[in-house]
N, C-alpha and C positions, 0 to 999 in steps of 0.2 A: 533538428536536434534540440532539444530540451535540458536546460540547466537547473539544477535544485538546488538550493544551500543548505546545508543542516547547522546546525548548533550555532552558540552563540558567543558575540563580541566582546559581553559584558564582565570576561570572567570566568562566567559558564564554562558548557563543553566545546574544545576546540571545534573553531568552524571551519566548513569544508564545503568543497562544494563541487558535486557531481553532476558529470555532462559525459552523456554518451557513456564509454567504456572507459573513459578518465575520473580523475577525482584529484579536486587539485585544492590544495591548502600551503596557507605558508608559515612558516617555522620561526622562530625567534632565538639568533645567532647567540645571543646572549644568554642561552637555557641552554641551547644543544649545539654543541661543536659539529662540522661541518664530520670528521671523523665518524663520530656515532649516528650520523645521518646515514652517512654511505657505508657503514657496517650495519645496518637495520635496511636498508636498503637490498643489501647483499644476503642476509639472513632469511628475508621473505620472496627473493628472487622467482620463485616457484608457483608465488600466491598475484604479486603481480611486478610488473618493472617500472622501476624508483628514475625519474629525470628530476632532475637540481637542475633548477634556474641560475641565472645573476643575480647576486644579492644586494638591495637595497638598503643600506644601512644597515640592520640588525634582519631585517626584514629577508628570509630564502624564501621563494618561491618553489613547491614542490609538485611533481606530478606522480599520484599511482597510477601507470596504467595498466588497466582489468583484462582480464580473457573474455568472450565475447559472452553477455550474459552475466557476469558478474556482479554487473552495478547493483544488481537487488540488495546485493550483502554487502555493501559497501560501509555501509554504518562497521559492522564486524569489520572488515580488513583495515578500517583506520584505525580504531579501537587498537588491534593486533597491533598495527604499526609503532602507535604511541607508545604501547607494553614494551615490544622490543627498542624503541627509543630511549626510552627511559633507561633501560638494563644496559644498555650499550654506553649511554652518557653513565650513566653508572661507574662500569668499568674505566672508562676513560680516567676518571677524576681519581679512583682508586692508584691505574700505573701510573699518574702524574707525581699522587701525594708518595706512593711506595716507590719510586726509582731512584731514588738514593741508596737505598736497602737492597733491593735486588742486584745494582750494581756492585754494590760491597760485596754481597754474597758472591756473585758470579767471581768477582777479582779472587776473595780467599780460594774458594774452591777452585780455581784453573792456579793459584800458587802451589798449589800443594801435588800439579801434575809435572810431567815431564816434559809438560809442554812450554814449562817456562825453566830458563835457565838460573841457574844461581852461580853468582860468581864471587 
């Protein structure tokens, strides 16, 4: 079984590196919460299945692994991966910045039911 690395360390495009019907790269804890990992993980569930390592300092070790035959496109489903990485870590930072707000809302709008009492 044969391993290939793609891209590069300097900056460039994340590097990765394919062996067999895996493909394995590691992540940087400090860009992406372990949360938008395993929700980009869970969103491509179909394309391949997401193993998380132990994390070394900032440093996740991550596995896709492919359906048999897949590695061809491998370049493509990282690509994919990062996209929904990215949208995922996204969202995260948005309920983080916005949950003060929504909680207010949710408080006025359940004050005004019957599900809370006033006395």
């Amino acid at each position: 079984m044969s391993s290939t690395s793609i891209g590069s360390a300097d900056g460039g495009a994340p590097a990765f590196v394919v062996d067999g019907d895996c493909v394995r790269l590691v992540l940087d804890t400090t860009v992406y919460r372990l949360a938008a990992i395993q929700k980009s993980g869970y969103r491509l569930a179909q394309r391949f299945t997401l193993a998380i390592g132990s994390a070394e300092g900032a440093r996740l070790p991550v596995m896709l692994m492919l359906p048999p035959g897949a590695s061809a496109n491998a370049s493509a489903l990282v690509s994919g991966f990062y996209r929904e990485l990215c949208d995922q870590e996204l969202r995260e930072s948005i309920a983080e910045q916005t949950k003060d707000i929504r909680a207010l809302l949710l408080a006025h709008a359940f004050s005004r039911t019957a599900l809370v009492r006033r006395e």
